[in-house]
C-alpha positions as CSV (number, residue, x, y, z in Angstrom):
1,X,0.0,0.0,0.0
2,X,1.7,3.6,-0.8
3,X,0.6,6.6,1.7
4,X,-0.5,9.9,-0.1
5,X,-0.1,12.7,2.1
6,X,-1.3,16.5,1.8
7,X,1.0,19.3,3.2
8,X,-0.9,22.0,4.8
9,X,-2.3,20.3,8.0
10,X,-0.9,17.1,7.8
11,X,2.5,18.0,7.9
12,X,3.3,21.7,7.8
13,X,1.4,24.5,9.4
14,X,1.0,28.0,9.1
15,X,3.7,28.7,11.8
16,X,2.8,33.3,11.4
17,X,-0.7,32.3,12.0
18,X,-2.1,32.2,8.4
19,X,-0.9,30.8,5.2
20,X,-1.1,34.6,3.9
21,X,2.1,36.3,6.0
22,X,5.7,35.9,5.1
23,X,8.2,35.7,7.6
24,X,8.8,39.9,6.3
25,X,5.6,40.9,6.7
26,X,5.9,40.5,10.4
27,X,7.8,43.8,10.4
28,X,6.1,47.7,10.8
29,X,4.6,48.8,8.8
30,X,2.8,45.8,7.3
31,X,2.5,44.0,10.7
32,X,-0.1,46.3,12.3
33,X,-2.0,45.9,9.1
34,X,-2.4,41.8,9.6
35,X,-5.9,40.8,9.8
36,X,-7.5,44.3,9.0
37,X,-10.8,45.2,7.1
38,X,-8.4,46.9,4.9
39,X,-6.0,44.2,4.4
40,X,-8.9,41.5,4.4
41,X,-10.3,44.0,1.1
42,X,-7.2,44.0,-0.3
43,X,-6.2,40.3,-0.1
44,X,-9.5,39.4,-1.7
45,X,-9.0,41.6,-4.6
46,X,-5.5,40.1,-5.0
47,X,-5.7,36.4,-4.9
48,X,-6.0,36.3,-8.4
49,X,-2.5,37.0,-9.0
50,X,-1.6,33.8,-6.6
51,X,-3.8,31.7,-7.7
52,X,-2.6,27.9,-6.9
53,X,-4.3,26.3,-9.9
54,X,-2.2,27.5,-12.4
55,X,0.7,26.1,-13.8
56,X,3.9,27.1,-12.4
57,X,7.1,25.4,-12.7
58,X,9.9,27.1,-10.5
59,X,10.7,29.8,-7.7
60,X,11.3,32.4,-10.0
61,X,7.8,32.1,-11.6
62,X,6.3,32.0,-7.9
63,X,8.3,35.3,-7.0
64,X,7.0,37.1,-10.1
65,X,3.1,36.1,-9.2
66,X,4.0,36.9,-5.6
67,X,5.7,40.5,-6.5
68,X,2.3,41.2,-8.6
69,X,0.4,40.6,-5.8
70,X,2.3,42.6,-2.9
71,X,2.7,45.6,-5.4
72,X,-1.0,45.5,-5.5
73,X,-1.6,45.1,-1.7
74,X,1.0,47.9,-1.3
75,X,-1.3,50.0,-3.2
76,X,-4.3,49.2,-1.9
77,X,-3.8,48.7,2.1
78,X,-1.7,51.1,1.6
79,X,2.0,50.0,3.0
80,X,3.6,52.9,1.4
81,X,6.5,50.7,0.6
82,X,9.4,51.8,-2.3
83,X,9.4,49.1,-5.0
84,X,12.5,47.6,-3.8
85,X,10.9,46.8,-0.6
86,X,7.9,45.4,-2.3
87,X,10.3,42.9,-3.9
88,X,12.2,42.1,-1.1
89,X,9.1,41.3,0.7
90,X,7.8,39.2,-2.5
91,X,11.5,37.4,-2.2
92,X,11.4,36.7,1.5
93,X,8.1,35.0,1.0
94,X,9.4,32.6,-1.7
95,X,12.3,31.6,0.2
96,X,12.3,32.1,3.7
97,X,10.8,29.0,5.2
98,X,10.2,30.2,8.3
99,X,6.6,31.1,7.1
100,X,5.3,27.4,7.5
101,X,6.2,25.1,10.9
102,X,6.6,21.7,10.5
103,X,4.6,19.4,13.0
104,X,6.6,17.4,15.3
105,X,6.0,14.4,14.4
106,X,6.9,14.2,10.5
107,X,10.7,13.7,11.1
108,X,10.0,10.5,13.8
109,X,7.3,9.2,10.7
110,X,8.0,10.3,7.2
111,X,10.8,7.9,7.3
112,X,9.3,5.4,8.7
113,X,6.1,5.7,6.1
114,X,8.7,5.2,3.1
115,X,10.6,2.6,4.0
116,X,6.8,0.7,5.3
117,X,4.3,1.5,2.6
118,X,6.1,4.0,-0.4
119,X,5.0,7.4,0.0
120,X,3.9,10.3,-1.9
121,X,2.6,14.0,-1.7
122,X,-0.4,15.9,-3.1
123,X,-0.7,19.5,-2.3
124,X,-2.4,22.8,-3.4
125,X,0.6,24.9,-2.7
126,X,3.4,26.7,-5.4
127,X,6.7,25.1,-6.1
128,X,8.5,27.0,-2.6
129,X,7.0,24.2,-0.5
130,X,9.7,22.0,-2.0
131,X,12.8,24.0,0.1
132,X,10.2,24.1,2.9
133,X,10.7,20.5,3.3
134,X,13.9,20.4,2.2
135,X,14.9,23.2,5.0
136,X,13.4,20.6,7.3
137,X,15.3,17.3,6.2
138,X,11.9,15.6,4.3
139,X,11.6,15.9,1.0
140,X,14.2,13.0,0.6
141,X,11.3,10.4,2.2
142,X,9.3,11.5,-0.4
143,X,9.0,8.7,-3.3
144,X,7.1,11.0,-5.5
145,X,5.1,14.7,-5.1
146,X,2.7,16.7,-6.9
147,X,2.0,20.0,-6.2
148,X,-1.7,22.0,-7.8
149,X,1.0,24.2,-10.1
150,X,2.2,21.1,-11.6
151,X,-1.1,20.2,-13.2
152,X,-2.9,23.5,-13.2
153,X,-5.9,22.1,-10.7
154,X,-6.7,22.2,-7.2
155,X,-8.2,19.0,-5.4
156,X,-10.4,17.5,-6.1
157,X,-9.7,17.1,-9.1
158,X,-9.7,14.1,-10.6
159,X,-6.0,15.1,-12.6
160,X,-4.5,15.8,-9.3
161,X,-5.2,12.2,-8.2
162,X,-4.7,10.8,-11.3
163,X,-1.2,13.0,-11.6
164,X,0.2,11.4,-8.5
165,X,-1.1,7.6,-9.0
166,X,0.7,7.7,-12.4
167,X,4.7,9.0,-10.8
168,X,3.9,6.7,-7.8
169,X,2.8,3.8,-10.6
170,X,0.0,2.2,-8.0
171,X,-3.5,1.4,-8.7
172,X,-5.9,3.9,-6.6
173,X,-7.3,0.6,-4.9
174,X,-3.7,0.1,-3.0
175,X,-3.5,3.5,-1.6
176,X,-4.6,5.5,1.3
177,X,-4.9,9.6,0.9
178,X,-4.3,11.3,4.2
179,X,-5.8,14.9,3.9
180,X,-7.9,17.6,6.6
181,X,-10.8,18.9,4.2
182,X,-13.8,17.2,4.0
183,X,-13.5,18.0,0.2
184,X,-10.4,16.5,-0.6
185,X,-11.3,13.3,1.1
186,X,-14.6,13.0,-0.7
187,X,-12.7,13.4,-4.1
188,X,-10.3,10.6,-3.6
189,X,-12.5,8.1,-2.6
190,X,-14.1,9.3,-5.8
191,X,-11.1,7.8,-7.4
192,X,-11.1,4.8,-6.1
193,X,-8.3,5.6,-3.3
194,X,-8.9,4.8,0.5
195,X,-8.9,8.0,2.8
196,X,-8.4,9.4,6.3
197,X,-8.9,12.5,7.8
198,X,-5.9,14.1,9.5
199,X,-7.4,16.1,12.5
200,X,-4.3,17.5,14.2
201,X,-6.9,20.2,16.1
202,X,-10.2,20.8,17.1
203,X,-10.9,23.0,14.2
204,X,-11.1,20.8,11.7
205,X,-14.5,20.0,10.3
206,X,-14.6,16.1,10.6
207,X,-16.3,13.9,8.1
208,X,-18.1,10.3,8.7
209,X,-15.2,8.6,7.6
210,X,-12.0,7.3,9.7
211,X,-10.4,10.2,11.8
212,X,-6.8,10.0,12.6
213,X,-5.0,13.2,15.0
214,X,-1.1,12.6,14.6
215,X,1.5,10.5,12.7
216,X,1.3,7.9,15.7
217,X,-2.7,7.5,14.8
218,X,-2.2,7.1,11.0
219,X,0.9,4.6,11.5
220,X,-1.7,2.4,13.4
221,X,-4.6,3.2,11.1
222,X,-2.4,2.2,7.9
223,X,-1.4,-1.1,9.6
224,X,-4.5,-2.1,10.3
225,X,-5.8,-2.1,6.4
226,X,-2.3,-2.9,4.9
């Protein structure tokens, strides 16, 4: 059986608070702004230049979405910033990893996932995610990944499914998806895969399938259907 995990919520978190702030924006004067009406307004009308279902195939592309989007939000907040500040904040969110934590638990059970079932990823998130895990000494227990920019889709798509089946070469009957929304979950069992819910905190919205809450859980919960 091969192990498909999400990212966000299964093993990385938001470690600023949201997946919207960059290690730079936690500086004056963009900090004070975090969470306003005016930066809420502004956010919304800006998402389309960081839109995850897109194709995008390195860094470099990410950084010139991500400078689009803060020279709009500069504008529009306003932050006031000069333009080489707007790109030094677009840069530092591309490549500082310091933006997403990594729960405590993947280091002790990524490993120990590979070498036990195989074991893939399947995120909604830009090509940066890669250093993220890199930064933290994981992407190596990865077998194969797809990220939404690869194909252009978000789950649940059936091509995000399909993407990672095909570089992992399994059948969707041998594998189990690990993912927090309720949406994701429903889509792979729609393929034909197995799923579990990863519920690392109260606020997840639970579904009426199986429920796991940490690596431990799913390492039992794998087993048991293996």
């Amino acid at each position: 059986m091969k192990l498909i995990l999400d990212a966000g919520g299964v093993i990385v978190y938001p470690a600023l608070g949201s997946w919207r702030y960059g290690a730079a924006m936690m500086e004056p004067p963009i900090v004070s702004t975090l969470g306003s009406d005016a930066f809420c307004r502004a956010h919304a009308a800006c998402q389309e230049y960081i839109r995850e279902d897109v194709r995008i195939d390195t860094e470099e592309e990410e950084y010139a979405l991500r400078l689009r989007y803060f020279a709009e939000m500069n504008r529009l907040v306003p932050w006031n910033l000069s333009d080489a500040q707007v790109s030094a904040l677009a840069r530092d969110f591309v490549e500082n990893p310091r933006r997403m934590g990594v729960y405590a638990d993947a280091a002790e059970y990524l490993p120990r996932f590979q070498a036990r079932f195989g074991l893939g990823l399947l995120s909604d998130t830009m090509p940066s995610l890669e250093r993220v895990l890199k930064t933290a000494g994981l992407w190596q227990y990865l077998d194969a990944h797809v990220f939404s920019t690869d194909v252009g889709a978000l789950k649940p798509a059936p091509a995000m499914y399909a993407r990672i089946l095909e570089k992992l070469g399994a059948r969707a009957a041998d594998c189990l998806f690990v993912d927090d929304l309720i949406r994701n979950l429903r889509g792979a069992e729609a393929m034909g895969l197995r799923a579990v819910q990863m519920a690392r905190t109260d606020a997840v919205e639970r579904w009426d399938g199986p429920v796991v809450k940490n690596f431990a859980e799913l390492e039992a919960y794998a087993e048991s259907i293996a």
